[in-house]
Structures are given as structure tokens and as C-alpha cells.
N, C-alpha and C positions, 0 to 999 in steps of 0.2 A: 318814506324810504321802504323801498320793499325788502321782506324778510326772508329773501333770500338771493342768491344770483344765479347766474347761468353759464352753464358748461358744456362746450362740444366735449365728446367721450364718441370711443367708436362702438360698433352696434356691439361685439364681443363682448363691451365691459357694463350692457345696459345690462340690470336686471329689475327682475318686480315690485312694484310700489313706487318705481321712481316716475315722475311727473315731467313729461314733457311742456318746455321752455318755448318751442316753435311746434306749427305744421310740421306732418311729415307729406311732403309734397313726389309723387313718382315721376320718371323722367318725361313721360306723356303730358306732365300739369296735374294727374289723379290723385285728391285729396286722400291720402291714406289714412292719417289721425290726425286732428286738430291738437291745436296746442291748450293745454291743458287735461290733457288725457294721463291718467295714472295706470299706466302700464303693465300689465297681464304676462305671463307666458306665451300667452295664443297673438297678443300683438306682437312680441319679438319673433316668435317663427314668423309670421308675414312682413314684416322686416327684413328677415333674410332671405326669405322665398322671391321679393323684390328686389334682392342686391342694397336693403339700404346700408351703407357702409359706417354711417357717424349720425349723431342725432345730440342736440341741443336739450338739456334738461336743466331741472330747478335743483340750486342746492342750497337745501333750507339753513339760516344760522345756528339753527339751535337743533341740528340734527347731527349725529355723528356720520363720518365718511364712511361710507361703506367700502368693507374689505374681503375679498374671497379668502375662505378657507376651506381647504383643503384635508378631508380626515384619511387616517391611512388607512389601505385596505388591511383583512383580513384574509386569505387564503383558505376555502374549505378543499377538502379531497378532493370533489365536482372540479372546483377552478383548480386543483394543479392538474387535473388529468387531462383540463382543455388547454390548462395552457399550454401542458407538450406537446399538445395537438396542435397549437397555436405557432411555435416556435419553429416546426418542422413545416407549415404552410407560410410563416414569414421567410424565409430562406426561399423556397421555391418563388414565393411571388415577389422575391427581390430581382431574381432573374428572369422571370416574364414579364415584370414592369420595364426593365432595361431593354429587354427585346421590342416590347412594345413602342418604346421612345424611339429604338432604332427602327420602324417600320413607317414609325407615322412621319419620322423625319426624311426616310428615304420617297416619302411617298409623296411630299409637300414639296419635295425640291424636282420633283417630276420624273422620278422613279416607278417602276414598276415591282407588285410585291404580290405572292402567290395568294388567293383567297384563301386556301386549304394553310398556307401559313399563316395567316391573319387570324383564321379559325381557330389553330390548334393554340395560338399563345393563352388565351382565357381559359377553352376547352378543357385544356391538359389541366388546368388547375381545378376545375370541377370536376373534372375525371377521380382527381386523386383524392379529392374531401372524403371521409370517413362517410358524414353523411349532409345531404343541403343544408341543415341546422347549422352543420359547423360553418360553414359561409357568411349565415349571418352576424352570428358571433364574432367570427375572425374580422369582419369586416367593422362592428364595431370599437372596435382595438387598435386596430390600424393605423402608422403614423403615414402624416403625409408627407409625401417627398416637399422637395424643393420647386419640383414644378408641379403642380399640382394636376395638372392636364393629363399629365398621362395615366396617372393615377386614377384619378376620376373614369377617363377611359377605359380602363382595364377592369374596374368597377362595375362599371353598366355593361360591360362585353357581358362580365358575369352573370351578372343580375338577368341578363337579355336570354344566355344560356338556358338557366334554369327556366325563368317566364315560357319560353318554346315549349318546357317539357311540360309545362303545367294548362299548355292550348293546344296537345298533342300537336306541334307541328311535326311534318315528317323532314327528315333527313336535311333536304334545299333549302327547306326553309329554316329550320334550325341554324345551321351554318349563316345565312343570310342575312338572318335578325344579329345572330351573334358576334358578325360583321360589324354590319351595322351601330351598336354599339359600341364595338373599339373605336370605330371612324367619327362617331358622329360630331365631335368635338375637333377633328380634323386644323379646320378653320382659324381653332388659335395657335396654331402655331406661328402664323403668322403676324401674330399681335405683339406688341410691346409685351415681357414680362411684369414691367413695372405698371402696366395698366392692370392685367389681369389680378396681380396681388397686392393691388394699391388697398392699405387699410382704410381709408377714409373714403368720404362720398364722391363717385367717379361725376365729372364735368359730364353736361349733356353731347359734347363732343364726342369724350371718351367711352361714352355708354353708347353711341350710336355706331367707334370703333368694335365696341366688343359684339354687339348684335348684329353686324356685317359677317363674324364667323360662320354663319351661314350659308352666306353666299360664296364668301371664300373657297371654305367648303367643299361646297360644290364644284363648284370651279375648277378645283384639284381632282376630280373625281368625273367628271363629264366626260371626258375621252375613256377613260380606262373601262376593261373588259369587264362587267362584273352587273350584276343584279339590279338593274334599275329604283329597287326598292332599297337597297344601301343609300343609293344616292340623293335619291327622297327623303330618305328618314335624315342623313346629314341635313338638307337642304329646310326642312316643314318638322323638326322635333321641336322649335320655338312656338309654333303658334297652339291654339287654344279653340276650345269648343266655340265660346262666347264670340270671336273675333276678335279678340283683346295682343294676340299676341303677333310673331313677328319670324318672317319679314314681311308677310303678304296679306296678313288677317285674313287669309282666306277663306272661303266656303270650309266647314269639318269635312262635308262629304267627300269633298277633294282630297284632304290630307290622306297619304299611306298609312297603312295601316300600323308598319314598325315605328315611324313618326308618332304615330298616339303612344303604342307600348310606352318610347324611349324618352318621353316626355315627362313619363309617369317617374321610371328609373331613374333620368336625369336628375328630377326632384327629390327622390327618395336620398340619392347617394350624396348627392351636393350637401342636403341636409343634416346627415347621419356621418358627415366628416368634418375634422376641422380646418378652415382657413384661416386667412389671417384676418378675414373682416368678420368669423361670426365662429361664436364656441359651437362643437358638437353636439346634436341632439338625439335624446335617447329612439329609439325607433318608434317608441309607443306615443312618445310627444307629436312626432312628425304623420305617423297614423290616425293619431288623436287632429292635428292640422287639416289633413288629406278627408277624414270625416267631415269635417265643418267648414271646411273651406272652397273643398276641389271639383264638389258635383256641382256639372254644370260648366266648368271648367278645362276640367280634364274627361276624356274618351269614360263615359258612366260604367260602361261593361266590362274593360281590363279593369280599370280601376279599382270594381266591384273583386276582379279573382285576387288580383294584386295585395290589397286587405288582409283579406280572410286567408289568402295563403302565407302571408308572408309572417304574421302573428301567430298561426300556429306555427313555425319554425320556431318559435322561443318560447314553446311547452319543454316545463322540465329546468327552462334555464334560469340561476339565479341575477337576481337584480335588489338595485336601493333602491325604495321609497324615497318619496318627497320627506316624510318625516323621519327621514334615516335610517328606517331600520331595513334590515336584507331580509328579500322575501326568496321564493320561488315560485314561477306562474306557472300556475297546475288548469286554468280551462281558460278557453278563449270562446267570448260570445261571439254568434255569428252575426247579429245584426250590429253590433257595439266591439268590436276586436280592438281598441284603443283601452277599454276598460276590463280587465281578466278578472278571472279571478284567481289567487294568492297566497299563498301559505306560510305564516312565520310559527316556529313550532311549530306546535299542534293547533293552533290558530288559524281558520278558514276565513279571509277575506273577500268580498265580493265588490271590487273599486265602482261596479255599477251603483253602488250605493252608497259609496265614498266617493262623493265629486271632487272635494277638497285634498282627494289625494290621488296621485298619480304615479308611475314607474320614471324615475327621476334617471338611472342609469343601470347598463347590461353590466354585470358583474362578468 
């Protein structure tokens, strides 16, 4: 008799040490981890980075169940003076998300919707941030709506914003990319809700439903007046350096160049929020991913500014360690920006030389 049994659990409730029961097999047939793998942090981001939704593990007799908990936060000065900062951007992007729903819905049922209004829904809210630090912040706080789509969208509009200023683009293209962004997820609107936020492992059916957004997408978007490179980046934000991705695995050289940016976005915010198939991850986990996993992958040269810029945004701001205690990240390496370094008191830490620990969550 074996000593222990086995459990489907969906990917949100795997955590580390526990031993995979079966293969994790991706919809392609691509061996992800074989069964009998004892599972990492860096396996479950690539689990979610893959949509896997539920996974088969071992549960030993003679082990107690594991149970999440929960410690309560603490409140320093820092975190009340953001969170009024925090409360005053939730209210504004209550009603730019709504706006947002109402564009992309007017625009999917074959309406037409001003670019220069598309633009300003994200815009105005990066217009008003104090400063881009507070973006990422806010962003890690964030609860998701009930449809997570548009959410997500109004995300990467953002994220797309700022990336322009950070590639000096001028004025067209700013707007463009920034477009692009809210649009690029277009495509599900038209998908079953109950596929999009199904908790469990989606049928090869329904995963070939949900990667047709794409084309969808497009589709909605082909006639209309606007940038050809909106509608590319809707269209090729799936595929992949490698040829791995989708719909076309086409040549990189082909893909637009918003498509590579919003590829990067798409992953970053998908990661950094929560759904119903996979908990939130801290930004430095998903940076910490993006290192070891994405060159090669993902467009080398955004990706490279993407990093280094987005890590120094959370100079200054407090976070919990893995081993619980609240630090604040005081420098960001340039070659290693997944590991900072870290101040608890008067205590200087360099997580470059702490492998075993990591920024666990943004306070």
C-alpha cells in the first residue's frame, strides 16, 4: 500500500514541498514536470505563466494538511501615507475601469470609439499618480473585478504608458502603444465568462477557445481607423522569440514591435494579480521568473529595460521577506534586479547572497 494518496487541488492552493502525483503535461503535449517532482516557487510561477489551472499531488499519511495563514499587517507611517495615496487612485480607477468596459464593449459589438478616448482612459490616471512608483504599488493592492478582462486591460494600457516614456517614444506613438494595450485583450469579450475564470484545468478545446482571442481580436479591429500597429499588437502579443507561441509561431522579425512590449506587460500584470486559478505574486518573484526563464523567449532588449526599470520603482518601498520579517528595498542590482538589497533596522541585507530568501510581498 502506498503511503500516501492523491489529490487534484487547484494551482492557487499548490504550495512548496508538495510532490507532484502526475505529469504536468501543456496543451501542446509539452512535458512541463514529471510526476514526482517536489515543487519550488519557480515551478508554480511557470504553472501559472502556462494557464495550468489544477494539478494532482501526493498526500502523505503521516503528514499534517496544510493550511494557509494569514498574519496581520502592521501599518508604518510610509504605508498610511500610501495608502491615502492609494484610496484616492482606487476611486479614480473605479471609474476608468467602467469606462473602459463600456469602450471595449461598444467596440466589440461594432462600434466605433475615439483613439484620443481610448487614450485618455489609462492616460489620465498616470497623468494624476504623485509619482510612477505609486503605480506599481497601487497596482500591487488591487482587487480584481468580477471580470477580470477589463481590469487586466486598463493594466497594461498603463504599464504600456509609462514603457513609451521609458523608450522615449514621441507623442503617435505613445498614444498608440497606449492603445494598444487597453485593446489588446479585445478578443475576450467574446468568450464564455465561465471559460475565462474556470478554476480548474481548461479542456484542450477550451484552451484553443481562449487562444483564438486573438484573432477575434483582430477581427474587431481590421476595419476600424487607427494605427496598424494597435492591431498587430492585438493580433501577435501571443507569440514568442522561440516560435513556441500563438497564433502563427511566426518569424520574431515579423512580430510588431508593441506585440513584443505587450507580451512582456501582459505577463508581468497577469502575474502580479490575482485570479481565480492562481494567487498573486510579488513582483520581485515574477522579475525573479522573467530572469531565469524569459530570455530567449521574450523580445531580449525591452525585456532587458523592462527589469531594471520596473525594480527600481520599489526603491524606498516596504515589503515582507520570505522569512517574515518587513524590510525596505534600499538598491537594486543592475545585472540581478530580482535580488536588492534590503534594510531591516539598522540591518543591511544583500538577498544577492541570500538565495534562500526572497521578497515574499509589497507592503
Amino acid at each position: 500500500m502506498p503511503d500516501f494518496t492523491i489529490k487534484q487541488i487547484n494551482t492557487i492552493d499548490v504550495a512548496e514541498g508538495m510532490e507532484l502525483a502526475e505529469d504536468i503535461i501543456y496543451a501542446n503535449g509539452l512535458l512541463l514536470f514529471p510526476r514526482d517532482t517536489v515543487l519550488t516557487d519557480k515551478h508554480i510561477i511557470k504553472m501559472n505563466l502556462y494557464q495550468i489551472h489544477s494539478v494532482y499531488i501526493k498526500i502523505f499519511n503521516d503528514h499534517p494538511s496544510y493550511d494557509k495563514t494569514l498574519e496581520p499587517k502592521k501599518l508604518s507611517t510610509e504605508q498610511k501615507n500610501l495608502k491615502q495615496r492609494f484610496a484616492k487612485f482606487s476611486k479614480d480607477y473605479e471609474v476608468q475601469e467602467k469606462k473602459a468596459q463600456e469602450q471595449l464593449t461598444k467596440i466589440s459589438e461594432g462600434h466605433s470609439v475615439k483613439i484620443t478616448d481610448l487614450f485618455s482612459t489609462s492616460a489620465q490616471l498616470v497623468q494624476d499618480l504623485g509619482t510612477q512608483s505609486d503605480l506599481f504599488s497601487h497596482l500591487c493592492h488591487l482587487k480584481t473585478s468580477d471580470d477580470a478582462t477589463y481590469t487586466h486591460c486598463l493594466n497594461v494600457s498603463m504599464l504600456c504608458n509609462i514603457f513609451a516614456g521609458w523608450l522615449h517614444f514621441d507623442e503617435q506613438q505613445t498614444e498608440s502603444l497606449t492603445v494598444a494595450g487597453l485593446l489588446h485583450d479585445i478578443g475576450k469579450t467574446k468568450i464564455d465568462r465561465s471559460i475565462l475564470n474556470k478554476p480548474g484545468k481548461l479542456t484542450p478545446e477550451e484552451f484553443q477557445i481562449v487562444k483564438d482571442h486573438t484573432k477575434i481580436g483582430y477581427q474587431m479591429l481590421r476595419d476600424k481607423d487607427m494605427d496598424e500597429g494597435i492591431k498587430l499588437a492585438v493580433l501577435l502579443h501571443h507569440e514568442k522569440m522561440d516560435g513556441t507561441g500563438y497564433p502563427f509561431g511566426m518569424n520574431w522579425d515579423k512580430v510588431h514591435p508593441y506585440a513584443k512590449i505587450i507580451s512582456i506587460l501582459d505577463i508581468y500584470d497577469a502575474m502580479t494579480s490575482a485570479r481565480t486559478y492562481h494567487k498573486r505574486f510579488s513582483p520581485f518573484r515574477v522579475i525573479k521568473f522573467f530572469e531565469d526563464e524569459c530570455y530567449g523567449v521574450l523580445d531580449t532588449y525591452y525585456m532587458y529595460i523592462f527589469l531594471e526599470r520596473i525594480a527600481h520603482n520599489y526603491i524606498g518601498s516596504l515589503a515582507r521577506l520570505s522569512t517574515g520579517e518587513e524590510c525596505e528595498i534600499k538598491f537594486i542590482h543592475k545585472k540581478t534586479p530580482s535580488r536588492p538589497i534590503v534594510q531591516i533596522d539598522n540591518l543591511m541585507i544583500n538577498l544577492q547572497q541570500e538565495p534562500s530568501i526572497f521578497i515574499e510581498e509589497i507592503l
